[in-house]
N, CA, C and O atoms as a MOPAC input file, in Angstrom:
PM7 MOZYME 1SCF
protein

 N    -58.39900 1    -3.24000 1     5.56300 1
 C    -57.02700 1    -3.70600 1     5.67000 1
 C    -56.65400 1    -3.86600 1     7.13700 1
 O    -57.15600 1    -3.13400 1     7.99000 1
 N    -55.69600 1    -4.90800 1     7.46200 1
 C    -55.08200 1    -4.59300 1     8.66600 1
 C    -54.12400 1    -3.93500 1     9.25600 1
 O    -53.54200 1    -3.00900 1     8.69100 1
 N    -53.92000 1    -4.22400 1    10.13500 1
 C    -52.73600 1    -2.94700 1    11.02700 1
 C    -51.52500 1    -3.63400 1    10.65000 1
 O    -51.59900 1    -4.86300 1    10.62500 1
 N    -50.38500 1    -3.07600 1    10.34000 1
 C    -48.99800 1    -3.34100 1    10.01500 1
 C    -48.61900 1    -3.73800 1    11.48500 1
 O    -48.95600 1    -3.03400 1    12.43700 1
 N    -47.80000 1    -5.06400 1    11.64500 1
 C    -47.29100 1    -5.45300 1    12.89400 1
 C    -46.02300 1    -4.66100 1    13.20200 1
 O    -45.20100 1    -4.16600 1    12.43100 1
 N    -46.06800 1    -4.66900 1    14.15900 1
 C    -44.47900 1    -3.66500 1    14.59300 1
 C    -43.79500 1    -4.32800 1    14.97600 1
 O    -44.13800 1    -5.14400 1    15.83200 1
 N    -42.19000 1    -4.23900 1    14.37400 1
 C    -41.16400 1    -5.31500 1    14.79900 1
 C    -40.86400 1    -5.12900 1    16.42400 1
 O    -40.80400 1    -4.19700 1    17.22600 1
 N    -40.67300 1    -6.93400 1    16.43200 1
 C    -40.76000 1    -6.93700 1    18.23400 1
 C    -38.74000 1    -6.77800 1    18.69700 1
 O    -37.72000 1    -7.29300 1    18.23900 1
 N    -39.05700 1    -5.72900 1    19.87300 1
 C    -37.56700 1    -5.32200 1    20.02200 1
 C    -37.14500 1    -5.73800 1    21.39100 1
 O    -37.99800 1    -5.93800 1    22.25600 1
 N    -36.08900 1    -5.85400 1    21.59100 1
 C    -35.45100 1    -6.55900 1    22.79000 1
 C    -35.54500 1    -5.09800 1    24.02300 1
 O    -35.62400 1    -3.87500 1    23.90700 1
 N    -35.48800 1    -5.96500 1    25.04100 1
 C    -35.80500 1    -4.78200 1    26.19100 1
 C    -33.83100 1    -4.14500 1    26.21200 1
 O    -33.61000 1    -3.12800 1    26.86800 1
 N    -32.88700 1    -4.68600 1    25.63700 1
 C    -31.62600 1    -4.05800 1    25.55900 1
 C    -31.16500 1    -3.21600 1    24.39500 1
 O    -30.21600 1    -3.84300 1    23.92600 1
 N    -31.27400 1    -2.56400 1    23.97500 1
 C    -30.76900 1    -1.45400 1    22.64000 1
 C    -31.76800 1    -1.76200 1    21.64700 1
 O    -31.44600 1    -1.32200 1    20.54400 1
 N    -33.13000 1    -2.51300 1    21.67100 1
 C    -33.94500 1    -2.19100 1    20.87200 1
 C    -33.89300 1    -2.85100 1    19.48900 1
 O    -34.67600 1    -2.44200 1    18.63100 1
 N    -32.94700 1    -3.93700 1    19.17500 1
 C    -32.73800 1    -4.60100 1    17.85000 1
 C    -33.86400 1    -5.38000 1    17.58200 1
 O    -34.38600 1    -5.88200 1    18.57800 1
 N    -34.24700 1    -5.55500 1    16.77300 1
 C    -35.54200 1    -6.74200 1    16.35200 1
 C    -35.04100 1    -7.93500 1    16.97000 1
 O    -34.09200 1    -7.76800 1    17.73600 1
 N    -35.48500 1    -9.14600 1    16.80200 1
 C    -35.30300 1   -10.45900 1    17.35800 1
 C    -35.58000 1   -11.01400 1    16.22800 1
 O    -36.06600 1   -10.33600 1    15.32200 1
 N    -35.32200 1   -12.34700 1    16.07400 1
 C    -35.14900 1   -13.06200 1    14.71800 1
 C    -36.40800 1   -13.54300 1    14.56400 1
 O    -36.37900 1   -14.36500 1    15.48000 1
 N    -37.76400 1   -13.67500 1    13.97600 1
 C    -39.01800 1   -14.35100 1    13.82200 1
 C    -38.59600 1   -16.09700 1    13.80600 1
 O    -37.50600 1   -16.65200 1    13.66800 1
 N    -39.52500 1   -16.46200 1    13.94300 1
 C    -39.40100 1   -18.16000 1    14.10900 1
 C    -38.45000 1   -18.92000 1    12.60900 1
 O    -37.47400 1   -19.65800 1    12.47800 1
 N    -39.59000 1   -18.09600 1    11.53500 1
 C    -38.87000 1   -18.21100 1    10.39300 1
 C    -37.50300 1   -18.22900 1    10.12400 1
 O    -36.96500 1   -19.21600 1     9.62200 1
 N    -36.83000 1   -17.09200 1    10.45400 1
 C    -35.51900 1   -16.50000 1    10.46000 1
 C    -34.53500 1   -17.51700 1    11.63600 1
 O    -33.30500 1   -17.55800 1    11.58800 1
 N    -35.22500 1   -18.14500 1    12.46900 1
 C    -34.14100 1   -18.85600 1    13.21600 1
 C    -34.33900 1   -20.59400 1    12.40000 1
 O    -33.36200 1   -21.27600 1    12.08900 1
 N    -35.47400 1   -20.93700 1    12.22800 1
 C    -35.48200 1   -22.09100 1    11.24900 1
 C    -34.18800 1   -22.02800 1    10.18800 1
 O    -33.44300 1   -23.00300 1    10.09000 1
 N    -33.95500 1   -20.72900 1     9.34700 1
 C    -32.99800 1   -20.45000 1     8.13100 1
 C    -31.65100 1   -20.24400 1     8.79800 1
 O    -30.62700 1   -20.23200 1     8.11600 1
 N    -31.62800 1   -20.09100 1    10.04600 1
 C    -30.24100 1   -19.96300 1    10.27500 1
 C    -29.77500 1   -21.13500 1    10.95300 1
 O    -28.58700 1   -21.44500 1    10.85500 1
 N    -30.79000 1   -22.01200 1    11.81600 1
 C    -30.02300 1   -23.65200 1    12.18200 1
 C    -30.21200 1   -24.17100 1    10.66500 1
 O    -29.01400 1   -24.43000 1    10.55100 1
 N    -30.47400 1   -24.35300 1    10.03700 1
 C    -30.38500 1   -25.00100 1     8.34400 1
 C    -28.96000 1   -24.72600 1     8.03200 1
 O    -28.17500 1   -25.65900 1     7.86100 1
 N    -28.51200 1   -23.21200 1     7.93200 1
 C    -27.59400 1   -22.95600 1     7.42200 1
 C    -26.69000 1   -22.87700 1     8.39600 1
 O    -25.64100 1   -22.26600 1     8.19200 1
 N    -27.00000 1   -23.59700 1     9.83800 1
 C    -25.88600 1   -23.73700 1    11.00300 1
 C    -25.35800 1   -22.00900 1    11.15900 1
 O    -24.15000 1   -21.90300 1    11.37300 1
 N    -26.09100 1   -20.76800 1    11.07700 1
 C    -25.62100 1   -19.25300 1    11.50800 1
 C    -26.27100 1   -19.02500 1    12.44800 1
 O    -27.46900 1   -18.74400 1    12.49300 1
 N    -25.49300 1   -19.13300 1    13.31400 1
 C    -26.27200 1   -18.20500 1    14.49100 1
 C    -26.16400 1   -16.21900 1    14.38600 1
 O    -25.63400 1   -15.59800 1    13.46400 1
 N    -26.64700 1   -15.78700 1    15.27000 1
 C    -27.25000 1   -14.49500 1    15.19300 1
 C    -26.08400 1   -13.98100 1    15.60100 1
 O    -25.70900 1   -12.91400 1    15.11600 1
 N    -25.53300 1   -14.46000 1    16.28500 1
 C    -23.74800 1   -13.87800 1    17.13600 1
 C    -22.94100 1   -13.84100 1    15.74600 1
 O    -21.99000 1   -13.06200 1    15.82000 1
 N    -23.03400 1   -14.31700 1    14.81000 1
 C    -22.27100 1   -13.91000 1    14.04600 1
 C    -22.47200 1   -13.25300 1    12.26000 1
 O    -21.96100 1   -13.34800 1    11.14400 1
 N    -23.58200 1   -12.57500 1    12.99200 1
 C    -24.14900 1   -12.03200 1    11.82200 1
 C    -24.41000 1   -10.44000 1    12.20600 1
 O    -25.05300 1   -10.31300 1    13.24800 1
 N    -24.06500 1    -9.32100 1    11.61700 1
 C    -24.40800 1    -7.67200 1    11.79600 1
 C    -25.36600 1    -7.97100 1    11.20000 1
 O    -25.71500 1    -9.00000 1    10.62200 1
 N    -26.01200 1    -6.54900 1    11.43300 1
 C    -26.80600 1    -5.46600 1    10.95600 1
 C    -26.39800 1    -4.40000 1    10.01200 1
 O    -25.24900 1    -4.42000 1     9.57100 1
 N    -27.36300 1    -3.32200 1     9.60400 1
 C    -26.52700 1    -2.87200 1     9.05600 1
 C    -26.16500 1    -1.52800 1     9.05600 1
 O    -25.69000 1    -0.65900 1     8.32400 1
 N    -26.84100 1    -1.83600 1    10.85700 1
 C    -26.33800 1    -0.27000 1    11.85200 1
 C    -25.38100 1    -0.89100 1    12.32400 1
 O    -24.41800 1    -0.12500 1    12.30300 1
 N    -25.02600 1    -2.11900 1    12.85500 1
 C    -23.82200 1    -2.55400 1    13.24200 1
 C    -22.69300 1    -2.14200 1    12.41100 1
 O    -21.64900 1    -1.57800 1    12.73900 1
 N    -23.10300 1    -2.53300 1    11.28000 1
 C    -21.37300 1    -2.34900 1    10.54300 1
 C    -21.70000 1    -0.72900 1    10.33200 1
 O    -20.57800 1    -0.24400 1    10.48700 1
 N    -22.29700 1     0.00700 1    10.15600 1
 C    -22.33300 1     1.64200 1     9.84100 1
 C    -21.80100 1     2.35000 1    11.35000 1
 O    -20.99000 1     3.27100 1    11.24500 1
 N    -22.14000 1     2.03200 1    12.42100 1
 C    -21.31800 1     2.26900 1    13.85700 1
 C    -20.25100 1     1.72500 1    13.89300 1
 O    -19.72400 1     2.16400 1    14.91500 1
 N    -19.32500 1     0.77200 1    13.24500 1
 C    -18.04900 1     0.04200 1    13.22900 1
 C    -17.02700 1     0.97400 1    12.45400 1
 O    -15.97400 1     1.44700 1    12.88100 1
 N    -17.84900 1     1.17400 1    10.69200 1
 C    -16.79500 1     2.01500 1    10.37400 1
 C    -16.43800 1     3.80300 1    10.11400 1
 O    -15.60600 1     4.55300 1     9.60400 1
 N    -18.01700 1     3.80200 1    11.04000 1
 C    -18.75600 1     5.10900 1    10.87200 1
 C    -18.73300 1     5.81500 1     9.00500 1
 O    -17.95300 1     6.53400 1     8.38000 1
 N    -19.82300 1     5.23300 1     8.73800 1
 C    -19.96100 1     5.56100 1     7.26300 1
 C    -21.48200 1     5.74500 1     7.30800 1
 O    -22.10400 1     5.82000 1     8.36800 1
 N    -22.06300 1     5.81700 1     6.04800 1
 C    -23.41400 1     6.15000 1     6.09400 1
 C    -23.71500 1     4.85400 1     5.21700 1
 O    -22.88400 1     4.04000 1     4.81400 1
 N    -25.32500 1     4.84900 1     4.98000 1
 C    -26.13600 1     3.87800 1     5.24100 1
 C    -25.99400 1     3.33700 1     3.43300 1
 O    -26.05800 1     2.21200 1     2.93700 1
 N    -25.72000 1     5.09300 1     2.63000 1
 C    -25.56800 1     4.91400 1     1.26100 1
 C    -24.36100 1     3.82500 1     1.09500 1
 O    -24.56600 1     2.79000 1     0.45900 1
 N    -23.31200 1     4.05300 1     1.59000 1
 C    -22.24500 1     3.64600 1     1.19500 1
 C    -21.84500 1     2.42200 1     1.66100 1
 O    -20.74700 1     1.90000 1     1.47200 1
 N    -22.94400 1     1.90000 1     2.39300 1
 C    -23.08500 1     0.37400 1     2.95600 1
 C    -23.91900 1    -0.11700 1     1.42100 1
 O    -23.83300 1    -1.09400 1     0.67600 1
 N    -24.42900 1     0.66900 1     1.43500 1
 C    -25.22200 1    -0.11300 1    -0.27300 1
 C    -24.55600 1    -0.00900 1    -1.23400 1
 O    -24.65600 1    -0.84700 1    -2.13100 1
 N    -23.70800 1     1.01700 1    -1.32300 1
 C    -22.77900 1     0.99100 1    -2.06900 1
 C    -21.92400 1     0.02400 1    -2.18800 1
 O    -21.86700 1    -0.38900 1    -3.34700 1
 N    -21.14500 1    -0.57600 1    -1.36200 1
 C    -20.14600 1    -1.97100 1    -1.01400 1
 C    -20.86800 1    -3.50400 1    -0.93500 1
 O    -20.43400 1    -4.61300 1    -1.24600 1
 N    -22.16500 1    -3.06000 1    -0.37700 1
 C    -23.37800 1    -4.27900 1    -1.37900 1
 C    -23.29000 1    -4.51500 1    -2.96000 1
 O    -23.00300 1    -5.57300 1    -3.51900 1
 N    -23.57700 1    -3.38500 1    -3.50300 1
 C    -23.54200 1    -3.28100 1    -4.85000 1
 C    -22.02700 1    -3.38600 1    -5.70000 1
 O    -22.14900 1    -3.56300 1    -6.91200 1
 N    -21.15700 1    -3.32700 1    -5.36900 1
 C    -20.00600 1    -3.73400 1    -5.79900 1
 C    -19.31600 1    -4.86300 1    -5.28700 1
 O    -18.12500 1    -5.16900 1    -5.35000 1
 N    -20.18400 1    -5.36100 1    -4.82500 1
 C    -19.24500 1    -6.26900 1    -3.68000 1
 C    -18.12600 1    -7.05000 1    -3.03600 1
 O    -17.52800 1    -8.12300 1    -3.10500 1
 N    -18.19500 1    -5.54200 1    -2.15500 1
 C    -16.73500 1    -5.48400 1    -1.51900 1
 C    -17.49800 1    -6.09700 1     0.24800 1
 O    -16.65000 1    -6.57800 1     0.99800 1
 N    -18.37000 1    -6.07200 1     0.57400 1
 C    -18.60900 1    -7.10700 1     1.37000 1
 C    -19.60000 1    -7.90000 1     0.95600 1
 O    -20.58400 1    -7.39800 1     0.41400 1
 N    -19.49200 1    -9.28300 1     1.15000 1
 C    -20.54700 1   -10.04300 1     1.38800 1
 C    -22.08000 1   -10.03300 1     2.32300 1
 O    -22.19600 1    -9.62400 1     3.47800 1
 N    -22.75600 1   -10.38800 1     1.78500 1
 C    -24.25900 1   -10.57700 1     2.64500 1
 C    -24.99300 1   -11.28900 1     2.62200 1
 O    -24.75200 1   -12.41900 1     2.19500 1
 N    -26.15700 1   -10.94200 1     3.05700 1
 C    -27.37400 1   -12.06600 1     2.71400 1
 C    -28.81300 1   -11.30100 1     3.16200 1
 O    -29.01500 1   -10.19400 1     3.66100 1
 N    -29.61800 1   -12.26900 1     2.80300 1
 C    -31.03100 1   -11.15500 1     2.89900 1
 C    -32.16800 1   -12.20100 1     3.25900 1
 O    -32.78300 1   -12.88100 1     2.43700 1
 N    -32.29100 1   -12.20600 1     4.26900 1
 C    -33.45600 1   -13.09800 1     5.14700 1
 C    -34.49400 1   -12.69500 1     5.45200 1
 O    -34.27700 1   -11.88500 1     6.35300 1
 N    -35.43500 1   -12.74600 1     5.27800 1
 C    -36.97300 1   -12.61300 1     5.64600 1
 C    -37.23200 1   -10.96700 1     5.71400 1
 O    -37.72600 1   -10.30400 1     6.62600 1
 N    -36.64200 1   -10.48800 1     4.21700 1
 C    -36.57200 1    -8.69400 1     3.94300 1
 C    -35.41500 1    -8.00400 1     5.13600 1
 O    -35.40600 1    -6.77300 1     5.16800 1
 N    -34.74900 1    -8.51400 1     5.80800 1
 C    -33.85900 1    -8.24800 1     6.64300 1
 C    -31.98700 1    -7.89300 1     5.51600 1
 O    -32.12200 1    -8.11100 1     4.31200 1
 N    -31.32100 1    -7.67700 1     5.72200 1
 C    -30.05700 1    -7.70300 1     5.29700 1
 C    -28.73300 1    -7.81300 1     6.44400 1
 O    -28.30200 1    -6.84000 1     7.06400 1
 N    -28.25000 1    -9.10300 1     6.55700 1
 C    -27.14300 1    -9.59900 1     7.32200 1
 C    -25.85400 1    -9.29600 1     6.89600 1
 O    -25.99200 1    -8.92800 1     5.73000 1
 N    -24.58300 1    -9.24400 1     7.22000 1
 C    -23.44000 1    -9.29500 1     7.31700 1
 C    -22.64500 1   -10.49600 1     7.85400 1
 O    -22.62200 1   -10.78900 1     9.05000 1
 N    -22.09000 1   -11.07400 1     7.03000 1
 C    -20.94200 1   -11.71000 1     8.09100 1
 C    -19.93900 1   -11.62800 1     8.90600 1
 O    -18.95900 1   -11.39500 1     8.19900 1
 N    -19.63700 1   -11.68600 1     9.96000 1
 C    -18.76300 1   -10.71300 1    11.14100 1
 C    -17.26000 1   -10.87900 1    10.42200 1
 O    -16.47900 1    -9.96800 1    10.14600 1
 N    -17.06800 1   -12.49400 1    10.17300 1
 C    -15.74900 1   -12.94900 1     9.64800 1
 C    -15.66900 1   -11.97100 1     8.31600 1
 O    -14.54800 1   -11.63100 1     7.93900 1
 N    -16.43900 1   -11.66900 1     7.84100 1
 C    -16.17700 1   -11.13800 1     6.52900 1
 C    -15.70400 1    -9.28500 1     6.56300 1
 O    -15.00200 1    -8.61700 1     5.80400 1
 N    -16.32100 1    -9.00500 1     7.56700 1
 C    -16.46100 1    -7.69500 1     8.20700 1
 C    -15.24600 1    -7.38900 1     8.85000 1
 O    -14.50800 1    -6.49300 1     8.44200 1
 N    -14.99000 1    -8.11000 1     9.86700 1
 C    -13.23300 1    -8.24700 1    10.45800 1
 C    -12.20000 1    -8.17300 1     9.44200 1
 O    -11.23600 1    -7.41700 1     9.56700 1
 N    -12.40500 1    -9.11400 1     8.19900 1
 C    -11.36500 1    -9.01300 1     7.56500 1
 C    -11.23300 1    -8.02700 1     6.44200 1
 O    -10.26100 1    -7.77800 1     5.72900 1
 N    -12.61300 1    -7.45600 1     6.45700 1
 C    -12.30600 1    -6.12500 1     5.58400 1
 C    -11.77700 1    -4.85200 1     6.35100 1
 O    -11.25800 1    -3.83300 1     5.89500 1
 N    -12.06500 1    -5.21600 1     7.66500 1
 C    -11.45800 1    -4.10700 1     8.83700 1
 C    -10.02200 1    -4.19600 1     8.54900 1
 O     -9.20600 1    -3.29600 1     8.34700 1
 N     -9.88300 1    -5.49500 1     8.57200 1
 C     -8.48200 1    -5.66100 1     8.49400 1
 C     -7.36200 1    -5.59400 1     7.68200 1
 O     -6.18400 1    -5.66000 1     8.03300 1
 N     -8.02500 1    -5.39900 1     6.06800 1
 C     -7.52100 1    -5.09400 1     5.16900 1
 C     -7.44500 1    -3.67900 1     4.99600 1
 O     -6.52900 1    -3.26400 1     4.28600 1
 N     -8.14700 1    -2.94900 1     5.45500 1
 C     -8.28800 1    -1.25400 1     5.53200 1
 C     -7.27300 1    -0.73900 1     6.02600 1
 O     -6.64400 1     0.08700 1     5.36500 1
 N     -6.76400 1    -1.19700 1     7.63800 1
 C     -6.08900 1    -0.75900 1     8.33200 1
 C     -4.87400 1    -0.58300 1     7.79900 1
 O     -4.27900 1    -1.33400 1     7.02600 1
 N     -4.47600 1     0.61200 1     8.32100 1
 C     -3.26800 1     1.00400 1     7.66200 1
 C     -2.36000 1     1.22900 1     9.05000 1
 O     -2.46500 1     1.85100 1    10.10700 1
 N     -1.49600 1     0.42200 1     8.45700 1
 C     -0.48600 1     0.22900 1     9.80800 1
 C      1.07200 1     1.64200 1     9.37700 1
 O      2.01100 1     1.78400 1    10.16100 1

């Protein structure tokens, strides 16, 4: 068998980079990477855990998407659930 490749990480905080593949699927679908989380991004945003991000997958109370075994967020979608939370 061969060696498992190790995801390639940026010399700044270490995030993967999008494979060739993954940027082909996002000019198609006109998304750039600026406006797409992670899903340590949104777990550092509303400080929750990783369950309860799958949890709001699974009921869905946010939207997503799932690219090349990866799982995205939409920022617009993310803001406005921030924004519905907030309690003024």
């Amino acid at each position: 068998m061969g060696k498992k490749k190790r995801p390639t990480k940026t010399p700044q905080g270490g995030k993967k980079r999008a494979t060739p593949q993954q940027r082909t699927l996002f000019e198609k679908a006109k998304i750039s990477p600026e406006n797409l989380m992670t899903t340590a991004d949104v777990k550092q945003l509303f400080n929750i855990s990783e369950s309860s991000i799958k949890r709001w997958r699974r009921d869905l109370v946010i939207p997503h998407t799932k690219i090349g075994g990866s799982i995205y967020y939409f920022k617009h979608a993310i803001i406005q659930l921030l924004i519905e939370r907030t309690k003024f």
